[in-house]
N, C-alpha and C positions, 0 to 999 in steps of 0.2 A: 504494500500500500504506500504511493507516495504521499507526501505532503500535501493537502487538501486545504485550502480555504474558504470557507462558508462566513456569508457575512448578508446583516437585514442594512436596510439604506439606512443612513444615519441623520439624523434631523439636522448634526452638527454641521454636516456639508449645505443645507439649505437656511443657513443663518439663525439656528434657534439652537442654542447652548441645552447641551444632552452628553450624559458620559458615554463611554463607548467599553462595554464588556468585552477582555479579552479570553479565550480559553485557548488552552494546550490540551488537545485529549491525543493519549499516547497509547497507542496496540500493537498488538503484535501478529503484525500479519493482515489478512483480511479473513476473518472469522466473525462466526456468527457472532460471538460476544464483542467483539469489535465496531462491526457492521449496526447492531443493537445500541451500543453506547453511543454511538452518531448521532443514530436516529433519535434514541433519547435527549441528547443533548440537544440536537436542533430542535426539536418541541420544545421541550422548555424553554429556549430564547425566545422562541416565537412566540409563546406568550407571555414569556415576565419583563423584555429586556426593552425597554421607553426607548432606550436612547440610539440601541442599535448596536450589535456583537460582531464578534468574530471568531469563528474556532477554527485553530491549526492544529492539523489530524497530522502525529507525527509517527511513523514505524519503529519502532525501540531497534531492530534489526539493520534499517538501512541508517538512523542515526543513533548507533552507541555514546557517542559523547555528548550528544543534546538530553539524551535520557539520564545519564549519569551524572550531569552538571544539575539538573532537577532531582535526581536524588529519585528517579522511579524503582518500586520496589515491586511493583505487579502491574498486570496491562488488563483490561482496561483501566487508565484513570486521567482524571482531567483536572488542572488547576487554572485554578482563577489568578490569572496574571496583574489582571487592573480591571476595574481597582482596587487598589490596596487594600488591607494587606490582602496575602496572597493564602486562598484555600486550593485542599483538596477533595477529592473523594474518589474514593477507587471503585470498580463494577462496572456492573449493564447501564448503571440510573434510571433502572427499571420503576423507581418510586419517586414521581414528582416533589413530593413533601420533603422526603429526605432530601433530596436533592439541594432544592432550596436552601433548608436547616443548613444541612453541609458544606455549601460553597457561600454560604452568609446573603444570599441573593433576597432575601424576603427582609430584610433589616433594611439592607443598602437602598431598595425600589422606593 
């Protein structure tokens, strides 16, 4: 799986001030739990994220050192790069709620 970028339009480029959620979701490979993590992730942006996201889908395989400098300890997982500070959550994010909780998104909106 190469590096993927997903991203909703962002208010910011049309003159109205909106954060811009950043993620890192890192897999290994293209597998169903991978493929699932995506797809989880992208629904939830779609519906929680006002200002407008972005997730980079990284291969732990094709980038060892991207993964290592993150400190990934299992795949799927995804962190919240910006804004600050910076969560994670490992799995499918098969559970919206959790999700949320997890990556601090329900506080920050």
């Amino acid at each position: 799986m190469k590096v993927v970028k997903s991203s909703s339009p962002c208010p910011a480029a049309s003159g109205k001030s909106a954060k811009v959620w950043r993620f890192h979701l890192y897999v290994s490979g293209r597998t169903s739990k991978s493929l699932a993590a995506y797809a989880n992730l992208k629904s939830i942006c779609e519906r929680s994220m006002l200002g407008g996201y972005r997730i980079t889908v990284i291969d732990i395989a094709e980038r060892p050192k991207v993964a290592k400098a993150d400190q990934v300890c299992a795949t799927p997982m995804v962190i919240r790069r910006n804004p600050r500070p910076i969560r994670t959550v490992i799995g499918t994010l098969s559970d919206p709620d959790l999700v949320l909780v997890g990556l601090d998104i329900a506080s920050a909106i």
